[in-house]
C-alpha positions as CSV (number, residue, x, y, z in Angstrom):
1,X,-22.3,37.0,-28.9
2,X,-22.2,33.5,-26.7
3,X,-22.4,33.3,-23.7
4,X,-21.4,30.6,-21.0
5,X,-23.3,31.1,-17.4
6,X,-21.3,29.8,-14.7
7,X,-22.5,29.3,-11.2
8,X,-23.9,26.5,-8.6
9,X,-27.6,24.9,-9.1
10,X,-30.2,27.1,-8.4
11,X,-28.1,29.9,-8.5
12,X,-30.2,31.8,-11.2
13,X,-29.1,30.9,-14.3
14,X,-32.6,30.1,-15.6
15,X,-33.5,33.1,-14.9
16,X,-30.5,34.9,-16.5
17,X,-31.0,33.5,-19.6
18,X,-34.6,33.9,-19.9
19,X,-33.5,37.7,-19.5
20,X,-30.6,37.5,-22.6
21,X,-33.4,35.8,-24.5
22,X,-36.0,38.8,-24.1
23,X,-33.7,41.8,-23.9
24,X,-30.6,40.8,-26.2
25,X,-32.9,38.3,-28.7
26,X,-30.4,35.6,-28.0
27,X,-30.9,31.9,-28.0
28,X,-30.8,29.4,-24.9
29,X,-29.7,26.1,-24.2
30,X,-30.7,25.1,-20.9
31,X,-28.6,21.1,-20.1
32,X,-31.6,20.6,-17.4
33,X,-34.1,21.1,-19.4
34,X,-32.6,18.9,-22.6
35,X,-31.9,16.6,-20.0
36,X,-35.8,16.8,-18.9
37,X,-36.8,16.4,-22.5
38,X,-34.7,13.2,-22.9
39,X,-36.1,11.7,-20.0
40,X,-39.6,12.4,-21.0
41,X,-39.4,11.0,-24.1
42,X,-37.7,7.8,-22.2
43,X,-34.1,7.5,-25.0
44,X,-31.4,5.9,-24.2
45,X,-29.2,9.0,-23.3
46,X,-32.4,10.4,-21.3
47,X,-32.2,6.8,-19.1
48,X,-28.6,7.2,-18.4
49,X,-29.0,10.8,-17.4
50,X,-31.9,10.2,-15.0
51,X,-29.5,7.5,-13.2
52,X,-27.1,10.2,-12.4
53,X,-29.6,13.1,-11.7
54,X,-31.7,10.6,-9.1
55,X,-28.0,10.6,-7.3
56,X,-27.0,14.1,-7.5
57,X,-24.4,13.5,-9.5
58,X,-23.6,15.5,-12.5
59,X,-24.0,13.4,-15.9
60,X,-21.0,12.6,-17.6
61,X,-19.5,14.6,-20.5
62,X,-20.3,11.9,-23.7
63,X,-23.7,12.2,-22.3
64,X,-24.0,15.6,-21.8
65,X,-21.9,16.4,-25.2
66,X,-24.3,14.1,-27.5
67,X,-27.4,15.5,-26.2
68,X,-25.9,18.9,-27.4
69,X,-24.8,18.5,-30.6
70,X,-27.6,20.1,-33.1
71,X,-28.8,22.0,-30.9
72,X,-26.9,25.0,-31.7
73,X,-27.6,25.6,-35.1
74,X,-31.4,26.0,-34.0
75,X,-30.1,29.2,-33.4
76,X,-28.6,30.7,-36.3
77,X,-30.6,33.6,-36.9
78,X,-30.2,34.7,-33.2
79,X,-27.6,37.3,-31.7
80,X,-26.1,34.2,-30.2
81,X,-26.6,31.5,-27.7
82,X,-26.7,31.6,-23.8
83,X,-25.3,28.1,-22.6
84,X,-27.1,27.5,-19.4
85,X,-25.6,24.9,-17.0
86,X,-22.8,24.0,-20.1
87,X,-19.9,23.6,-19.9
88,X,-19.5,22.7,-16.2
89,X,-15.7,21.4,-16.5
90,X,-12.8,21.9,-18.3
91,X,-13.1,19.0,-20.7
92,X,-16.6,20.1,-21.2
93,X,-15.4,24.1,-22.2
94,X,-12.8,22.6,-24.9
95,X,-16.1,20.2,-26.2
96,X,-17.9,23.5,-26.9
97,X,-14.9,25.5,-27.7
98,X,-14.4,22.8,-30.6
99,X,-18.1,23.0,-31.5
100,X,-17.9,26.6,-32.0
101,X,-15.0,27.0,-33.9
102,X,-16.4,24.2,-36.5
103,X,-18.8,26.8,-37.0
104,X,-16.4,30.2,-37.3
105,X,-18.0,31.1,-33.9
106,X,-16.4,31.2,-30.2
107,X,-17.4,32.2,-26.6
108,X,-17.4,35.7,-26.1
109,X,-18.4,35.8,-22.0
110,X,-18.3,33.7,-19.3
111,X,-21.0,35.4,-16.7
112,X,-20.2,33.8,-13.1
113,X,-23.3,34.2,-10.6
114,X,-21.4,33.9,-7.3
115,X,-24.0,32.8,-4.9
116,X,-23.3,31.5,-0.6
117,X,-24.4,27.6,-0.8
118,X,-26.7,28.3,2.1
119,X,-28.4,31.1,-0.2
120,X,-28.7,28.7,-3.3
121,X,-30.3,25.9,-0.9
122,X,-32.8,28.0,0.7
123,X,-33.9,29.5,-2.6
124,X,-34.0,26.2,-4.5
125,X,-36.0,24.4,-1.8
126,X,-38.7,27.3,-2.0
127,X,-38.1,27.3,-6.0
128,X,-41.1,26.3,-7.7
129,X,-41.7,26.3,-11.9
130,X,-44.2,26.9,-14.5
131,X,-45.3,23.8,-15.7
132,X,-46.1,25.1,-19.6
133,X,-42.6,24.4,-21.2
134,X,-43.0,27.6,-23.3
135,X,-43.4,29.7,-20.5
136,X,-40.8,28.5,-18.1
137,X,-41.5,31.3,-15.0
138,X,-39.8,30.5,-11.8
139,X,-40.9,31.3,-8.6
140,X,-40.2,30.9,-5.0
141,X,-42.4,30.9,-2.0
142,X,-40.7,33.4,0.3
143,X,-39.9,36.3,-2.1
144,X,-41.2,36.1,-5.5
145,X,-44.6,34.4,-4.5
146,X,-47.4,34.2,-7.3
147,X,-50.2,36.0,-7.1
148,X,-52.4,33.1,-6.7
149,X,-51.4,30.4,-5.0
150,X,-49.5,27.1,-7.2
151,X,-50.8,29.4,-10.3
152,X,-48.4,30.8,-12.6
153,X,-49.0,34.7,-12.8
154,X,-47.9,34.5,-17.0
155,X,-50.2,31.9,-18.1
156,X,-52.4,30.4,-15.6
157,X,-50.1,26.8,-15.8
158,X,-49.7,24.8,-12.8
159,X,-46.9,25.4,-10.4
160,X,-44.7,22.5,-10.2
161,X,-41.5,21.4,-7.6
162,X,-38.5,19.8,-9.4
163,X,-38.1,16.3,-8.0
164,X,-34.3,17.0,-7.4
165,X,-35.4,20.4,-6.0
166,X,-34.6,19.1,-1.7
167,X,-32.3,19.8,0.5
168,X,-30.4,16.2,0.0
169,X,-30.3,16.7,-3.5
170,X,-29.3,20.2,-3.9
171,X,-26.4,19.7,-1.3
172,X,-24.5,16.9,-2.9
173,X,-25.2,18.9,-6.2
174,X,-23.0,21.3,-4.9
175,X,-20.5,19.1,-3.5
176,X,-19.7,17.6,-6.9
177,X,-20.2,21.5,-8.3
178,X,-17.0,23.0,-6.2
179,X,-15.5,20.0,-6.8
180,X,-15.2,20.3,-10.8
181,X,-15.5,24.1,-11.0
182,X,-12.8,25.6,-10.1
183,X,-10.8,24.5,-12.9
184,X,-13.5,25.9,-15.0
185,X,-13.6,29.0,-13.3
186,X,-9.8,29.0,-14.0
187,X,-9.9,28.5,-17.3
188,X,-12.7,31.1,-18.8
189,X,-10.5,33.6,-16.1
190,X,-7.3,32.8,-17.5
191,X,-8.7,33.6,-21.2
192,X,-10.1,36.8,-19.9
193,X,-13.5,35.8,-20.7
194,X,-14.7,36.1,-16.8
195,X,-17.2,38.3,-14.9
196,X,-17.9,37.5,-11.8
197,X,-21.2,39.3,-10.3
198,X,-22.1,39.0,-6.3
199,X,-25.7,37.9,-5.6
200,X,-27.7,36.6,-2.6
201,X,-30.9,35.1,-2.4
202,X,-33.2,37.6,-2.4
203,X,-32.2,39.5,-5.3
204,X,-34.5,39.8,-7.5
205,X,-33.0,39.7,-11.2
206,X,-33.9,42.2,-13.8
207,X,-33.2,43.3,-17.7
208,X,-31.6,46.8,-15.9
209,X,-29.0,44.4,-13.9
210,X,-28.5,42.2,-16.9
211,X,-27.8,45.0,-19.3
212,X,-25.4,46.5,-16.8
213,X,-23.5,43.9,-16.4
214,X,-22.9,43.6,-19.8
215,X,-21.9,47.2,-20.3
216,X,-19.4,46.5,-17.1
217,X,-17.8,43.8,-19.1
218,X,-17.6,45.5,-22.4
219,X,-16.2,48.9,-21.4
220,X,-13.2,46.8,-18.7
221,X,-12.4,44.0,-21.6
């Protein structure tokens, strides 16, 4: 089963996905953090990406699309992969559509996390991250503090802030975000891939909600 997660920055995809990982042994393919890895390792593609990230902007499709070929078939003996923060327009959903099918494989579920702007800006300003790759745990410092302060609870890692994590950032994010998903949202909707689940900040995610949500889908399809 593949999976697309739809839904503004800092909405909790991340999250989402780490959950389909554990409970449903899936694979994941986060954009921000192949994006992250690019830049680290300073290549060409990871240059032009970290123009566009510095800005807000989202990074343009040939971009985005190179970075993700091979990727996927790191994943073959999975129950599928979880597409986190890909595709994020139209254009980008036929790129992967045409991926999959090369490889006798489709999109089964579009999962929309329908979150207020004002919710996904006060949670990603307070967002902070684990900064062990491997572990990945997300935090924030209203509602989901760590036990010890700037100390991840899993591993003991330092607690890091995303440098596009700020209120500037994160609302021109979703500017160019409503901007180009509608259509997207259209599209999975029209192919009656689409489920659309109501959150607000402080909901804390877990495998009961994730697994439910994926009964919901299955037993209305």
């Amino acid at each position: 089963m593949n999976i697309v997660l739809l839904g503004g920055p800092g909405s909790g995809k991340g999250t989402v996905s780490n959950l389909f990982e554990k409970t449903q042994n899936m694979g994941h393919i986060a954009t921000g953090d192949m994006f992250r890895e690019e830049i680290k390792n300073a290549t060409e593609l990871g240059k032009k990406a970290q123009e566009y990230i510095d800005k807000g902007n989202l990074v343009p499709d040939e971009i985005t699309v190179n970075m993700l070929k091979g990727k996927i078939n790191q994943f073959k003996d999975s129950n599928g992969v979880v597409f986190d923060g890909f595709p994020r327009n139209k254009k980008q959903a036929e790129a992967l559509e045409e991926m999959l099918e090369n490889q006798n494989q489709k999109v089964d579920l579009a999962l929309f996390l329908d979150i207020p702007d004002e919710d996904i800006i006060y949670r990603t300003v307070k967002r902070r991250i684990c900064s062990n790759k491997d572990c990945g745990a997300i935090y924030n410092l209203e509602y989901k503090k760590p036990k010890v302060e700037g100390i991840c609870d899993i591993c003991g890692s330092k607690l890091i802030q995303r440098k596009d994590d700020n209120e500037e950032t994160i609302t021109e994010r979703l500017r160019v975000y409503h901007e180009q998903s509608k259509e997207l949202i259209e599209y999975y909707e029209e192919k009656g891939l689409l489920y659309r689940v109501k959150l607000h900040a402080s909901v804390n995610i877990t495998e009961e909600m994730v697994s439910e949500w994926l009964k919901n889908y299955n037993e209305n399809r």
